[in-house]
N, CA, C and O atoms as a MOPAC input file, in Angstrom:
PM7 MOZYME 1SCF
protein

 N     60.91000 1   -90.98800 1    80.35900 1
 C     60.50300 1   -91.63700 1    79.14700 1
 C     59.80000 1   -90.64300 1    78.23600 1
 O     59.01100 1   -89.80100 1    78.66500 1
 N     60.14900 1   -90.79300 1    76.87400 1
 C     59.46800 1   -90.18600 1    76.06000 1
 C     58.05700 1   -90.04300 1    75.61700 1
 O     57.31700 1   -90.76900 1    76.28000 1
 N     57.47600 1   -89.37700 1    74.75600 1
 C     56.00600 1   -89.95000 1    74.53300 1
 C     56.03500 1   -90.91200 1    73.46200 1
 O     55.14000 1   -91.74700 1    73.33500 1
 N     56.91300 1   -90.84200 1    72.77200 1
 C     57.42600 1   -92.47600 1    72.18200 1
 C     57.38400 1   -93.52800 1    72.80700 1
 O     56.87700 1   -94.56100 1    72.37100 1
 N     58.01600 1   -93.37200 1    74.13000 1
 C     58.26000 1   -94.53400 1    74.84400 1
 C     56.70300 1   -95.19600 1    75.23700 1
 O     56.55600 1   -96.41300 1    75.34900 1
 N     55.98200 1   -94.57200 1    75.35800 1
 C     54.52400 1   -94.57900 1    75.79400 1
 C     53.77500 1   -95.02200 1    74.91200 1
 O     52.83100 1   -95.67300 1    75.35900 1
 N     53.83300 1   -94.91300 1    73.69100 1
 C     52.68100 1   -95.45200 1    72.85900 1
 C     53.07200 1   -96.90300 1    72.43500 1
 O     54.26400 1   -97.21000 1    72.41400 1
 N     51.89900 1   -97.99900 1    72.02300 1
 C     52.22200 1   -99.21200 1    71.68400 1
 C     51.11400 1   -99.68400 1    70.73900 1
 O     50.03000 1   -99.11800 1    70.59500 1
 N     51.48100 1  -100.68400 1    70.17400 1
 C     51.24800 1  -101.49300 1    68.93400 1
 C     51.22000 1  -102.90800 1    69.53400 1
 O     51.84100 1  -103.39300 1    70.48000 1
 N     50.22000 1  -103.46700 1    68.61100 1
 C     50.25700 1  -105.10100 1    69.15900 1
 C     50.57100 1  -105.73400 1    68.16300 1
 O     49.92300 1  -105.70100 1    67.11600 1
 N     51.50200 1  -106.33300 1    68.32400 1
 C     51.91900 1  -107.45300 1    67.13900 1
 C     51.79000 1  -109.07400 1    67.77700 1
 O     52.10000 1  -109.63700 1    68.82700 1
 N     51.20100 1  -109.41200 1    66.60100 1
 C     50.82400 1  -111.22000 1    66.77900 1
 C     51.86700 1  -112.18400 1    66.41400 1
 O     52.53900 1  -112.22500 1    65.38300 1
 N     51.88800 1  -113.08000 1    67.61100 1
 C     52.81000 1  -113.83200 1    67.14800 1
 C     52.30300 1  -115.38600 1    67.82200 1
 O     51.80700 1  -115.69900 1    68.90400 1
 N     52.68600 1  -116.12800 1    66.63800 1
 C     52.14600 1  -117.62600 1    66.94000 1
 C     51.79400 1  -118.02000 1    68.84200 1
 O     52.42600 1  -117.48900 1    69.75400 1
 N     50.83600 1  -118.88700 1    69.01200 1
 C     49.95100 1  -119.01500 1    70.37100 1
 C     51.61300 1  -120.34900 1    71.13900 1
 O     51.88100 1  -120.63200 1    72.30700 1
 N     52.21100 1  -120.73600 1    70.00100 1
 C     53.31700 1  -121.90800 1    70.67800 1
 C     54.48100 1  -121.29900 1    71.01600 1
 O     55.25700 1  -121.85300 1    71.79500 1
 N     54.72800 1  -120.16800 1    70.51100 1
 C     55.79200 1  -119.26800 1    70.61700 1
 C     55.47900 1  -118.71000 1    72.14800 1
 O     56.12300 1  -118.97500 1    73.16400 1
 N     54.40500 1  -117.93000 1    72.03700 1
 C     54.20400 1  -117.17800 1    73.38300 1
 C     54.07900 1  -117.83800 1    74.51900 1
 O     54.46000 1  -117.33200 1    75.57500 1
 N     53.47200 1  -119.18300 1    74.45600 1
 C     53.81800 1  -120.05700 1    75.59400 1
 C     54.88600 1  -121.06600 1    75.73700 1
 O     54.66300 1  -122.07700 1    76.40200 1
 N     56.04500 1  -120.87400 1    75.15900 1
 C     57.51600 1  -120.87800 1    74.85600 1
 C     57.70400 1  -119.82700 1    75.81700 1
 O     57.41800 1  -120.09900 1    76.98300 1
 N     58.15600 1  -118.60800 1    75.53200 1
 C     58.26500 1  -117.15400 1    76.39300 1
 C     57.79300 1  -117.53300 1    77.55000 1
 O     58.60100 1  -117.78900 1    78.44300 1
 N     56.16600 1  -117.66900 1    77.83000 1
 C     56.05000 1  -117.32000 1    78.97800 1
 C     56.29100 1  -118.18100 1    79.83300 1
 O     56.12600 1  -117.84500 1    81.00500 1
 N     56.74700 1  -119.53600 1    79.54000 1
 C     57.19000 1  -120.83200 1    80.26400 1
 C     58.95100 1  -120.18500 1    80.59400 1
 O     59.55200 1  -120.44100 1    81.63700 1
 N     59.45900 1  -119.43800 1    79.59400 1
 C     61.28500 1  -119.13100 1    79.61500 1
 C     60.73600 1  -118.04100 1    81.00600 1
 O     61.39400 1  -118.03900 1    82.04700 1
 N     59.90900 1  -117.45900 1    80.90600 1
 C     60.36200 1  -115.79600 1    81.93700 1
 C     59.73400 1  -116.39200 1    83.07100 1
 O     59.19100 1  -115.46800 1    83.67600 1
 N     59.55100 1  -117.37800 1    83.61300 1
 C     58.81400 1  -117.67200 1    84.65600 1
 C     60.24800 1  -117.85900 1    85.77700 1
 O     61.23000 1  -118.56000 1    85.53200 1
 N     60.02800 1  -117.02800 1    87.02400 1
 C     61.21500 1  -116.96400 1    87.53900 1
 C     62.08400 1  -115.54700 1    87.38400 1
 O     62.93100 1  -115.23200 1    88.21900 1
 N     61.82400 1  -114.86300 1    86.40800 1
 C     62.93900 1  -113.92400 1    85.58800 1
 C     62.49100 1  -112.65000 1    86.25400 1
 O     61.90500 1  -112.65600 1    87.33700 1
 N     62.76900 1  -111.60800 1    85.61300 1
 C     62.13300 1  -110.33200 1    86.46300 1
 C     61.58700 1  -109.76800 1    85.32600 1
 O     61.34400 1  -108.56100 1    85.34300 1
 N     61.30500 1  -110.55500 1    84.14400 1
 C     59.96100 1  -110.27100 1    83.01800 1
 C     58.80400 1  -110.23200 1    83.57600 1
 O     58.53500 1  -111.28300 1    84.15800 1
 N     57.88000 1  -109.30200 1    83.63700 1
 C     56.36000 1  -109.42700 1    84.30000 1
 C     55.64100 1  -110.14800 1    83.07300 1
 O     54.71000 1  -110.93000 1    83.26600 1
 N     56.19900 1  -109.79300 1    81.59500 1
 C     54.81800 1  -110.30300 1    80.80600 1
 C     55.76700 1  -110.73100 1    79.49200 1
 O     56.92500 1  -110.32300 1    79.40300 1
 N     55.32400 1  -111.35400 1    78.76500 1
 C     55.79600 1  -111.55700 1    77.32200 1
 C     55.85500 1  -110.56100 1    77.02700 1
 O     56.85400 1  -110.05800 1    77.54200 1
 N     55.21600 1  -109.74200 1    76.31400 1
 C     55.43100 1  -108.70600 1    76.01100 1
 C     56.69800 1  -107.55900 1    76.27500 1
 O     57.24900 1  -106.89500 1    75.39700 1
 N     56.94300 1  -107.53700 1    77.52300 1
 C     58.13500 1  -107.12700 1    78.71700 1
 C     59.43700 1  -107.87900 1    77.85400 1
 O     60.33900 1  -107.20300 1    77.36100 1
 N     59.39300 1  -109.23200 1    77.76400 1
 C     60.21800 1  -109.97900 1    77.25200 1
 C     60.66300 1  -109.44200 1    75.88000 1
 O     61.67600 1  -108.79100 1    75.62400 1
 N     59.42600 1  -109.96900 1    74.83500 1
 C     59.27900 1  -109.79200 1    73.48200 1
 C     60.69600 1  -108.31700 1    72.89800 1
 O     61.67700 1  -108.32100 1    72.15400 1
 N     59.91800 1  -107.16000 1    73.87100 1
 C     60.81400 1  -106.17800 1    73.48200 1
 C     62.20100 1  -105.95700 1    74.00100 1
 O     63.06000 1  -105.32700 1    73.38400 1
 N     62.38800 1  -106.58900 1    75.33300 1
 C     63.78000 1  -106.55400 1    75.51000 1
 C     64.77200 1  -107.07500 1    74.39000 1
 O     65.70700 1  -106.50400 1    73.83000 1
 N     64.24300 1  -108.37900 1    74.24900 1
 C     64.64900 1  -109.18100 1    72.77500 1
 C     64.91200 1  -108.01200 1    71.98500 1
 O     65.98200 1  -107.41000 1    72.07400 1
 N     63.92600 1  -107.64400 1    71.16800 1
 C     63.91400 1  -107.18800 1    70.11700 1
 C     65.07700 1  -105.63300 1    69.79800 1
 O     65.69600 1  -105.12400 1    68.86300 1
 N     64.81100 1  -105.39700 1    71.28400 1
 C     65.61600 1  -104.16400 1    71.35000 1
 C     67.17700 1  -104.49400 1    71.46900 1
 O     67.88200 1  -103.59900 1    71.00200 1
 N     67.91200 1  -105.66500 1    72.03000 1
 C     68.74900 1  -106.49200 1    71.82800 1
 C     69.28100 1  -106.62800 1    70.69000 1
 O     70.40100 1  -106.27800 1    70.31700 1
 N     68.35700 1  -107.21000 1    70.06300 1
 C     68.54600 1  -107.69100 1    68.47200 1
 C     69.05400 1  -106.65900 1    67.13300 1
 O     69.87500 1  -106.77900 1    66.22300 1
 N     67.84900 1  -105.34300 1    67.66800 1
 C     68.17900 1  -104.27200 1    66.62400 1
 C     69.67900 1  -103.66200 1    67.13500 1
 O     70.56000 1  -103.37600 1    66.32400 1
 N     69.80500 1  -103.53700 1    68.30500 1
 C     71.09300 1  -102.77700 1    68.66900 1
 C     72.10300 1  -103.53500 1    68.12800 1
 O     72.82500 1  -102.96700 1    67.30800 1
 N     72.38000 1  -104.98700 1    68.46300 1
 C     73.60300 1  -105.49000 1    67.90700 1
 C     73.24300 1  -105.37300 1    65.96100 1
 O     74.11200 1  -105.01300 1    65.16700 1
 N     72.41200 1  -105.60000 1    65.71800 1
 C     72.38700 1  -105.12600 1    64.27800 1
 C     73.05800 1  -104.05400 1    63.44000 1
 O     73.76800 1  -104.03100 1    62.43500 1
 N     72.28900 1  -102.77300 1    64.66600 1
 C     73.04300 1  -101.37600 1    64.86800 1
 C     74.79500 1  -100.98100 1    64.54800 1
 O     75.29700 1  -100.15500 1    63.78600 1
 N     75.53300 1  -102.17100 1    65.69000 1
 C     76.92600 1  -102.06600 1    65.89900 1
 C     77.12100 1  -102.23200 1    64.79000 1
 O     77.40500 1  -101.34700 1    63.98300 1
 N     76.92000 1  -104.17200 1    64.41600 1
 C     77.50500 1  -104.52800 1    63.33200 1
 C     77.60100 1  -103.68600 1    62.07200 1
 O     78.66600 1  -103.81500 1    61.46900 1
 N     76.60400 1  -102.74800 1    61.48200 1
 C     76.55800 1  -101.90400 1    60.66300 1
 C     77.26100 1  -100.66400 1    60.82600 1
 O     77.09300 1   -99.88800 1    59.88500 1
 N     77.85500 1  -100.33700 1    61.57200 1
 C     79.08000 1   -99.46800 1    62.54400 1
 C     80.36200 1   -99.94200 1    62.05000 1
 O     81.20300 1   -99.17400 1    61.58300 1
 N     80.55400 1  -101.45300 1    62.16900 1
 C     81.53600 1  -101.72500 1    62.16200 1
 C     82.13100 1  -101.48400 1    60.52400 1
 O     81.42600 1  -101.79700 1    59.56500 1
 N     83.79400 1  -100.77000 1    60.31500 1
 C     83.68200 1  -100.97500 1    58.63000 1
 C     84.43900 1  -102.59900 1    57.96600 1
 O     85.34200 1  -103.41600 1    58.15100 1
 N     83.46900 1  -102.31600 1    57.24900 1
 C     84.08400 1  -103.63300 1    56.54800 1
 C     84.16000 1  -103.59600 1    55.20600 1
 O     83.24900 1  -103.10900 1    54.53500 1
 N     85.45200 1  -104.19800 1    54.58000 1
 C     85.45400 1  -103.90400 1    53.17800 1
 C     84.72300 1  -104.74200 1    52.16500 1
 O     84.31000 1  -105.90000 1    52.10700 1
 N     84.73100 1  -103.79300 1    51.47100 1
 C     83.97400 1  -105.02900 1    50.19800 1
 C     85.32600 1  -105.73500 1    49.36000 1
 O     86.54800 1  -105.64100 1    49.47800 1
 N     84.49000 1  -106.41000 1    48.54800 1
 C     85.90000 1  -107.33100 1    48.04000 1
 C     86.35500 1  -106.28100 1    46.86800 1
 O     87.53800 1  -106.57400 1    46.69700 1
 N     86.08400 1  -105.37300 1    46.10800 1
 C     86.70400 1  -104.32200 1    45.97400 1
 C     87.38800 1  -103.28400 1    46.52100 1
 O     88.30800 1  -102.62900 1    46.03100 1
 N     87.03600 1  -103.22400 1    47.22300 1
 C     88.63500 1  -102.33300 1    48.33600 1
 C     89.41500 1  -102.98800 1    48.72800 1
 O     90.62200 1  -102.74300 1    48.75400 1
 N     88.73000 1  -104.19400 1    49.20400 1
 C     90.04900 1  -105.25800 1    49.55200 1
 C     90.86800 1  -105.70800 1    48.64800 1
 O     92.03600 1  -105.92100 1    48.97400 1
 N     90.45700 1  -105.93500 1    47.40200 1
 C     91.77700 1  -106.08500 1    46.06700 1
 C     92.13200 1  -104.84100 1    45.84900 1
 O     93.30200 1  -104.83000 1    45.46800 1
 N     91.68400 1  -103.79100 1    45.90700 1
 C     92.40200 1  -102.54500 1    45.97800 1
 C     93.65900 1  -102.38500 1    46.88900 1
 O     94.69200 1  -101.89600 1    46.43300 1
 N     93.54000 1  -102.87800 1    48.41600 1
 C     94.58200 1  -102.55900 1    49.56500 1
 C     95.36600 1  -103.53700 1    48.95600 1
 O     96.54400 1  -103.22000 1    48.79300 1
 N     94.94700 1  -104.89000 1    48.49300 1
 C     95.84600 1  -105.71700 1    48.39100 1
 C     97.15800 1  -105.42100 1    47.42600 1
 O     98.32300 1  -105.81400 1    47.50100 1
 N     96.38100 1  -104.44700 1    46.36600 1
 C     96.91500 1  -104.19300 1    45.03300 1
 C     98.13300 1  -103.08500 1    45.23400 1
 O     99.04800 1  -102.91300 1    44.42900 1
 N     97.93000 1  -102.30000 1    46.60600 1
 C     99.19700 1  -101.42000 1    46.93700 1
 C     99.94200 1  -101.92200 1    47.67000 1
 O    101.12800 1  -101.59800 1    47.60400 1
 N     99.54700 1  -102.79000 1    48.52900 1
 C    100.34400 1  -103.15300 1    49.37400 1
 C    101.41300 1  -104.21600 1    48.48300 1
 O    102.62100 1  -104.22500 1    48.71900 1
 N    100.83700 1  -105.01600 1    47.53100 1
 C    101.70400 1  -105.40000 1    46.29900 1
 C    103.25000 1  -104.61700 1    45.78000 1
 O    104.43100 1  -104.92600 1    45.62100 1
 N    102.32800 1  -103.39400 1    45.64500 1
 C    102.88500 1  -102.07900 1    44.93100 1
 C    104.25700 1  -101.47900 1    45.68700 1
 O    105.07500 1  -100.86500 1    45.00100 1
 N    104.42700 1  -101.62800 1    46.77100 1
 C    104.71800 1  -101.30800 1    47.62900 1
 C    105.46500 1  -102.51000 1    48.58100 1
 O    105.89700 1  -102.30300 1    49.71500 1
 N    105.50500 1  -103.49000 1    48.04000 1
 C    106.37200 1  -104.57700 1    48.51900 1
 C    105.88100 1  -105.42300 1    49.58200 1
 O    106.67200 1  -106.13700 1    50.19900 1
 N    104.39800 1  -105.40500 1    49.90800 1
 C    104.58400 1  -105.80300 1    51.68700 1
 C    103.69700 1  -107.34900 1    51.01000 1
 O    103.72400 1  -108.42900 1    51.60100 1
 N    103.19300 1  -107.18200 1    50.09500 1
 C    102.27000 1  -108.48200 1    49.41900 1
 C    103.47000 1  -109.60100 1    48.24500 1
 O    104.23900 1  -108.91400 1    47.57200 1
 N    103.56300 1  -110.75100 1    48.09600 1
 C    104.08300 1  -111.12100 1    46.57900 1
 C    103.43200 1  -111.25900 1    45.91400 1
 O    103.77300 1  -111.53700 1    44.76500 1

C-alpha cells in the first residue's frame, strides 16, 4: 500500500444512514462502516471511470455518420 493508501479524512454522513450500513454489513466481512462506505465508493467511481472510457457520440457526429452513410447509399 501506498502512503496514499494510509492517510484518511472523515467525512459525515447522516446518523440514519450509518445505522442503515451498519445493520446491511452485519454478517459480511465489512469490519466497520467505514470499511463499507469506501468499498462503495470506490465501486461507484470506477464504474463512472469505464463509462467515461466508453466512446459515445454526440448527436453531432451521429448526424454526421448518418449523413455519409446516406452519401454512400447504406441510409434512405
Amino acid at each position: 500500500m501506498g502512503d496514499e493508501e494510509r492517510k484518511y479524512t472523515t467525512v459525515s454522513i447522516p446518523k440514519p444512514l450509518y445505522d442503515k450500513i451498519k445493520k446491511r454489513i452485519e454478517g459480511t466481512g465489512f469490519t466497520s462502516v467505514s470499511d463499507y462506505v469506501t468499498y462503495v465508493l470506490r465501486e461507484v467511481l470506477a464504474s463512472l471511470e469505464e463509462e467515461e472510457k466508453e466512446e459515445v457520440f454526440s448527436e453531432e457526429e451521429e448526424e454526421k455518420v448518418k449523413e455519409r452513410l446516406r452519401a454512400l447509399g447504406y441510409l434512405d
